[in-house]
C-alpha positions in Angstrom: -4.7 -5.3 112.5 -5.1 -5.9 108.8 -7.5 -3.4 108.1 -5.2 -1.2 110.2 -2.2 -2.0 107.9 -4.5 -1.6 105.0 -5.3 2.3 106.6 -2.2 3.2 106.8 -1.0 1.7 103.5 -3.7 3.9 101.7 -2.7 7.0 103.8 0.6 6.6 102.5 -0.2 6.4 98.9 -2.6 9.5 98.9 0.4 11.6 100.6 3.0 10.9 97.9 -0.2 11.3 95.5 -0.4 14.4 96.7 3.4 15.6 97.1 3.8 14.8 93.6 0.7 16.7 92.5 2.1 19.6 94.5 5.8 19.4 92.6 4.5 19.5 89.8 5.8 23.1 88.3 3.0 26.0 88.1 2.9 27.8 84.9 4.6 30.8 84.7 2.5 34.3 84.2 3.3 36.4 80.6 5.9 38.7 80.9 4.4 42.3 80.9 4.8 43.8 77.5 7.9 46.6 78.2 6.9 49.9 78.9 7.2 52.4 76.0 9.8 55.0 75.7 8.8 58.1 77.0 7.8 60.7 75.2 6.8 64.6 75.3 3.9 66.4 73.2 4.9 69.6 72.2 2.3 72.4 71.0 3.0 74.8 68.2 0.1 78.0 67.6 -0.3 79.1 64.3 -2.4 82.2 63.3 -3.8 83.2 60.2 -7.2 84.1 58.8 -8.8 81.3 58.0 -12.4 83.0 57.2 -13.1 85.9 55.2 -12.1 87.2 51.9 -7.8 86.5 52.4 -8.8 83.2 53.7 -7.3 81.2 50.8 -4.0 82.9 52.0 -4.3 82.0 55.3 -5.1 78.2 54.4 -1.8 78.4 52.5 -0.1 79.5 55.5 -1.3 76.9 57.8 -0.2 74.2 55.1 3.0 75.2 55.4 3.2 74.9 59.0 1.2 71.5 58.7 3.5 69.9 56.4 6.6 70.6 58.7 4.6 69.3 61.4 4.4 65.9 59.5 8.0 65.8 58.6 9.2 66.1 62.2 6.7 63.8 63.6 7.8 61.1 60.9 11.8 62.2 61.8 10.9 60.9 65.2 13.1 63.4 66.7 14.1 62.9 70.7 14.3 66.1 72.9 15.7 65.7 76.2 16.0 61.6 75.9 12.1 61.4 75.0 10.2 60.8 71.5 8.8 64.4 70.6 5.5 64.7 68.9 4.3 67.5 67.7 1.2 69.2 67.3 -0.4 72.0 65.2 -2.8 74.5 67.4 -3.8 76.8 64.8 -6.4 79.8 65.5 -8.0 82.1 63.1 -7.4 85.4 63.6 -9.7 87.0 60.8 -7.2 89.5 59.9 -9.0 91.6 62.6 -6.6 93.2 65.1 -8.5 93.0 68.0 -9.5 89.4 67.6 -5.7 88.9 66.9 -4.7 89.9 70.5 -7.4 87.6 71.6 -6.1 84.2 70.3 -2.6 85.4 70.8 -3.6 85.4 74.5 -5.6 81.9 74.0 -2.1 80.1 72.9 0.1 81.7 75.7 -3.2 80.6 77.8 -2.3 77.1 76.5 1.4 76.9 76.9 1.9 76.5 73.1 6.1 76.0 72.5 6.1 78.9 69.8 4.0 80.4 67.8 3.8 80.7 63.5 2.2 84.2 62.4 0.3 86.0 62.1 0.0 86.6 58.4 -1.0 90.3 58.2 1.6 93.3 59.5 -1.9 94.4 61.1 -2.5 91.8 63.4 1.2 90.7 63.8 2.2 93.8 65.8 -0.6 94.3 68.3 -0.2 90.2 69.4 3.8 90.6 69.4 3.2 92.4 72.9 1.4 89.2 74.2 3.9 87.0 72.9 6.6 89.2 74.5 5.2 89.5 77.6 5.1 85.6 78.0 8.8 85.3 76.6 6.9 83.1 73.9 8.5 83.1 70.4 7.3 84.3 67.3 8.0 83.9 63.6 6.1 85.4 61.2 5.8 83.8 57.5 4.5 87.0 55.8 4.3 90.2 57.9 5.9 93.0 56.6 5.2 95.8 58.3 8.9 97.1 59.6 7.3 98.1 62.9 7.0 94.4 63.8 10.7 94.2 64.8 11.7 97.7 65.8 9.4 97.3 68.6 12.3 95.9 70.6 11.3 92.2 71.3 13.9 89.7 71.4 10.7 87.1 71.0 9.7 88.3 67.1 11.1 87.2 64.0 10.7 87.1 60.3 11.2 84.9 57.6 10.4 87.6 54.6 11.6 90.9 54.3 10.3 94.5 54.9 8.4 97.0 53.2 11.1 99.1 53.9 12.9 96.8 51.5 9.9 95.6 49.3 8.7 99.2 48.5 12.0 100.3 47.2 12.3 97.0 45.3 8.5 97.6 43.3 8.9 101.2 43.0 12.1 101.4 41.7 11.6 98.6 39.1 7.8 100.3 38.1 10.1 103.7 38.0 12.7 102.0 35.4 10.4 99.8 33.4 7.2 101.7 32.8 9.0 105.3 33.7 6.2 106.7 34.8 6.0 110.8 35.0 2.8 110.9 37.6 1.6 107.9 40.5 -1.2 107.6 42.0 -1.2 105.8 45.5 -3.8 104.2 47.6 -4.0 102.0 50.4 -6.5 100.0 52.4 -5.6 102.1 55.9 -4.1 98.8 57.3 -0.8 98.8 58.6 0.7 96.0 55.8 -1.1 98.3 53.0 -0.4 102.1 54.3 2.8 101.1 55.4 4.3 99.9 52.2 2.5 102.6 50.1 4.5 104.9 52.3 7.3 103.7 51.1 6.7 103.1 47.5 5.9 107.0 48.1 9.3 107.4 49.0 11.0 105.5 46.7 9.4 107.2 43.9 9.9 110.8 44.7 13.7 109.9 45.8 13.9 108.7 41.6 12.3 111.8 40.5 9.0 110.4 39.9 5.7 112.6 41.1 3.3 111.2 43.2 -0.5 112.2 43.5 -1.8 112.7 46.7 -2.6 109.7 49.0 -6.4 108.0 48.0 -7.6 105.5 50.9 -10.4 103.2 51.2 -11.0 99.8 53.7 -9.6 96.2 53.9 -13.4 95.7 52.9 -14.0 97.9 50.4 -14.8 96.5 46.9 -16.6 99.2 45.2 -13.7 101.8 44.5 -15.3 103.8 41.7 -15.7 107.1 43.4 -12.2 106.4 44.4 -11.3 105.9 40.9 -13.4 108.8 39.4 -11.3 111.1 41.3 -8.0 109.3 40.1 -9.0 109.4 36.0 -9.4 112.7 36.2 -5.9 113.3 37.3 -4.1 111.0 34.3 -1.5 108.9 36.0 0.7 107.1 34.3 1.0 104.4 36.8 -0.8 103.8 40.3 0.5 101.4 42.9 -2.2 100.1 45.2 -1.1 99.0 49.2 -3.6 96.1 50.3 -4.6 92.7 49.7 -5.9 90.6 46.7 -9.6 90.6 48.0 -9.8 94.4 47.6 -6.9 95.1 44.8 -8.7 92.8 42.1 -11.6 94.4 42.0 -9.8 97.8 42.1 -7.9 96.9 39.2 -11.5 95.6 37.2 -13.1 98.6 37.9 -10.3 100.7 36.5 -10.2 99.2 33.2 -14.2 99.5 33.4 -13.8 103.6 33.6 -11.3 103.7 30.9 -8.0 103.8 33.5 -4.6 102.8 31.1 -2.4 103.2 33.8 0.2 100.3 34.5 -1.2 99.0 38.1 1.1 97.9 40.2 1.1 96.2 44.2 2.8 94.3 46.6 2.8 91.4 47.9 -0.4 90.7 49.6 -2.3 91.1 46.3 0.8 89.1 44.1 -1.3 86.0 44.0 -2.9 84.3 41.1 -6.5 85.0 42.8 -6.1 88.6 40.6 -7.1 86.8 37.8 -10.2 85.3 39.5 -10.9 88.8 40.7 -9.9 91.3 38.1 -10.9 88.5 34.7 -8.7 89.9 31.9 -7.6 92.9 33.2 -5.1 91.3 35.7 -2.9 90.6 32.8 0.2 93.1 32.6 -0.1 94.2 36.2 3.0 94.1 38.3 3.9 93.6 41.9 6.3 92.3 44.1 6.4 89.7 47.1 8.5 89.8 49.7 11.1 86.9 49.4 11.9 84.3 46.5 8.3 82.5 44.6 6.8 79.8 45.6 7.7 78.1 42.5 11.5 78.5 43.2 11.7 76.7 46.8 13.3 73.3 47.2 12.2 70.9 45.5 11.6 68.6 48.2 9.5 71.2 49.4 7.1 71.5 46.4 6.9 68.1 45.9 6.1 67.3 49.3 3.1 70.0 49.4 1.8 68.9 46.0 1.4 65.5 47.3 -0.1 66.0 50.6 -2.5 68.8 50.2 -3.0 68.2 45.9 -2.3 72.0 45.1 0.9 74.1 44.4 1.3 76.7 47.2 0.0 80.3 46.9 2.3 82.7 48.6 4.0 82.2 51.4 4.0 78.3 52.7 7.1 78.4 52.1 8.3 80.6 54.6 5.9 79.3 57.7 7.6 76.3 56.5 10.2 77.0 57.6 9.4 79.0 60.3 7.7 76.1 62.2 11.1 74.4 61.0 13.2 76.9 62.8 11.4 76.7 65.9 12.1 72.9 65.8 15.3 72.6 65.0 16.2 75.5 68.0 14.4 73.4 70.4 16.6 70.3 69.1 19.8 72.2 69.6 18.5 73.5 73.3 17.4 69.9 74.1 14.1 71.8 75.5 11.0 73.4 74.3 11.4 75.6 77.1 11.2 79.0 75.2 13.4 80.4 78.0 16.1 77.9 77.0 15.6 77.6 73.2 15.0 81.0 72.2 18.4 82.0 72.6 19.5 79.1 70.1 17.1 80.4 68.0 18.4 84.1 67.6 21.3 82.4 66.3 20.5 80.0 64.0 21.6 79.3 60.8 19.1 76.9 58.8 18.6 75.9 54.9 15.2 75.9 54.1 12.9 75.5 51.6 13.1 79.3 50.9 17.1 79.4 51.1 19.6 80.0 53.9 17.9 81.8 57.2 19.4 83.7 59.3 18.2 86.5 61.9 20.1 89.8 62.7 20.1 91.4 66.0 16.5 92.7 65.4 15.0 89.2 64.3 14.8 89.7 61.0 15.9 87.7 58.0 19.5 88.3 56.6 19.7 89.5 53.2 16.1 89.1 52.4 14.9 88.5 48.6 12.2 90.1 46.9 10.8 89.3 43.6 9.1 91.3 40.9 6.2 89.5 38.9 3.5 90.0 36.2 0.7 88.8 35.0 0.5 87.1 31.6 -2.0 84.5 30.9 -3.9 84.4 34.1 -0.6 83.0 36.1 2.2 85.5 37.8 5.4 85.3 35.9 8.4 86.3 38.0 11.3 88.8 36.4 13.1 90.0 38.8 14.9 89.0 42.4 16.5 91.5 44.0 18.9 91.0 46.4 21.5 93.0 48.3 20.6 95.8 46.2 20.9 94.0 42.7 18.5 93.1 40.3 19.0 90.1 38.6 16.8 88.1 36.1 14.7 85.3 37.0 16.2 83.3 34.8 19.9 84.2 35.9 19.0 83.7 39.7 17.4 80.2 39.0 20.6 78.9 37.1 23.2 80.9 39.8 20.9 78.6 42.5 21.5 75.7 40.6 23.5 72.9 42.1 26.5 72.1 40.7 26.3 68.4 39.3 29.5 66.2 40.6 31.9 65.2 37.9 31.1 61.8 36.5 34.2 59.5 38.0 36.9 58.8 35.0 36.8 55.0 34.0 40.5 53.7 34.7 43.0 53.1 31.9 43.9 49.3 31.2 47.3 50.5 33.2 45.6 51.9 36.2 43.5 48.7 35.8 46.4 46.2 36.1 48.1 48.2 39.2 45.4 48.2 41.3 44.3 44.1 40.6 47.3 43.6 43.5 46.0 46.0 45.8 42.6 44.4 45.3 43.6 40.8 46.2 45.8 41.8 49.3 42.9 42.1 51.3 41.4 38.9 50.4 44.0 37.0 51.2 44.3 38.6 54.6 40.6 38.1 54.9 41.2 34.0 53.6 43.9 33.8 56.5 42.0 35.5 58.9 39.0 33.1 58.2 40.9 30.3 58.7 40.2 27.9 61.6 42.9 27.7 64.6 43.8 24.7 66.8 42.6 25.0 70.1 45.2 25.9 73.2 44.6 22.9 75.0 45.2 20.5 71.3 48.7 22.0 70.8 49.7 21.4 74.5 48.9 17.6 73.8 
């Protein structure tokens, strides 16, 4: 009986042992870290050639478009209720139609929100009928060529002006200043360079000026002496060459060479310091025009910006697919999409401050009361003298202080008078703010 007790005393013990093991609390598992906010990658195309002898200008280009890439990722900007971060898919298109048409295709292929490019009037056009066709939008940071908008499509826009603006700008000014009797013309058979040599042609014979007939090489060429043989023996006064710096810099070397005296004159595509690297000392004194304001005149912000990420001042036109990758941004922010179907018509009316001024499009897609500027070459660097807007020419100078911004007047100290009226108004507050501060009694302490 004992040892029976002794059993059941023991079998006791272990079982409230073992109920207080088991209420002893488990420990609770880590909360899962919380989920992070959604977000949405969004693709932008760029195009530009990024090989070959303009490659410098395409690298400019896709700068540009990098830097605004940075900026909005930094912005961390929310479309449709999600973090947006964007990406850069740029392509290079060699300034070769055909293989412009063929990486146009490759971004719609990819479902790219927009596209920035292409640089040259040449390759824009031909890949603005692949864009159209997906309903994919397009701005284009340097292309010229008018042909690029009359086409029709409600996708295509510009940032720069026209040739049918920029010729008349260059010709007129070469027509004023060096008041040439006889021109000679050539072009590099693109559509950028034939196209805006046609309308230099114009311009020139509309201000009385004669004009030689038309000489034409390549996009390739750089040996233009038999070219130029045939022009010496014709003494021009002046000869305005359509095409890029790659080609126009040796052009203008090999001019001086044979004894040419002529002023030489171009536009855009060969307005770049790279003249001086092609053409030595006979770039100096040259004139030529780019399509919109300089580089060195775009918001500060801007410059600074692109100095410090990339260590170099922009070329040409960063600027502009600046803010062309800007636009398409902030039209995607204002459609809450990047849905080109649902951004696009944002887009056509937009009205943005960039780094290269105020942008807007008209009914065609291109830029509003587009800027050109008139340069030469002194020193080895491109000196701008001109902008000419809305059909005025205005000094550098002049347009840099009318952009100005007007400083805010420095606020008046107050007179002892003004000093002593206001010390009353000051205090008021404060002793609101003391009273306000001050502790109550409870409810229930002023009911005993």
């Amino acid at each position: 009986m004992k040892r029976t007790q002794i059993s059941i005393a023991t079998i006791a013990a272990l079982a409230v042992f073992g109920l207080a093991a088991c209420s002893k609390e488990e420990p609770k598992p880590a909360a899962p870290p919380p989920p992070p906010p959604p977000s949405i990658s969004i693709k932008i195309g760029h195009v530009a050639p990024l090989t070959g002898g303009i490659a410098h200008l395409g690298k400019d280009n896709e700068n540009g478009a990098n830097l605004a890439i940075e900026e909005a990722n930094a912005a961390r900007i929310k479309i449709d209720g999600k973090d947006a971060k964007f990406s850069l898919q740029s392509e290079d298109d060699q300034a070769d139609p055909k293989v412009g048409t063929t990486v146009a295709q490759k971004l719609v292929d990819a479902k790219v929100a927009g596209v920035v490019g292409h640089l040259n009037s040449g390759t824009s056009i031909p890949a603005s009928a692949i864009y159209n066709q997906a309903g994919m939008p397009v701005i284009s940071g340097s292309a010229t060529n008018p042909q690029l908008t009359e086409q029709g499509f409600k996708v295509t826009f510009r940032v720069v002006g026209r040739d049918d603006q920029q010729g008349p700008a260059i010709a007129n000014y070469l027509a004023s200043e060096a008041k040439p009797k006889i021109v000679a013309i050539i072009d590099d058979a693109t559509a950028y360079g034939e196209g805006l040599a046609n309308e230099v042609e114009k311009a020139l014979k509309t201000a009385g000026v004669k004009t030689l007939a038309r000489e034409k090489g390549d996009d390739k060429k750089t040996d233009w002496k038999a070219i130029l043989t045939k022009v010496r023996g014709r003494r021009p006064d002046a000869v305005f060459y359509g095409g890029m710096d790659a080609t126009g810099g040796p052009l203008l070397k090999q001019a001086r060479e044979l004894g040419i005296k002529a002023v030489f004159s171009f536009g855009d595509g060969a307005c770049t310091d790279k003249m001086k690297e092609l053409a030595g000392d006979a770039a100096d004194g040259l004139l030529c025009s780019q399509a919109g304001i300089p580089p060195q005149a775009a918001d500060p912000k801007f410059l600074a910006a692109y100095k410090k990420k990339f260590n170099a001042d922009p070329i040409l036109y960063s600027p502009f697919t600046y803010d062309a990758t800007k636009l398409l941004i902030a039209a995607m922010q204002k459609a809450n999409s990047p849905d080109p179907a649902k951004y696009l018509p944002e887009l056509a009316k937009i009205s943005h401050q960039g780094a290269s001024g105020k942008i807007e499009f008209d009914e065609k897609g291109d830029r509003k009361d587009a800027e050109m500027t008139i340069f030469t070459m002194k020193g080895g660097k491109l000196e701008p003298l001109a902008i000419i807007k809305s059909g005025q020419t205005v000094k550098y100078e002049d347009f840099i202080k009318a952009s100005a911004p007007v400083p805010a007047p420095a606020a008046a100290a107050p007179t002892a008078d003004a000093a002593k009226a206001e010390a009353p108004k000051a205090e008021a507050p404060k002793a609101e703010a003391m009273k306000a501060d001050a502790p109550k009694a409870p409810a229930d302490a002023a009911k005993k």
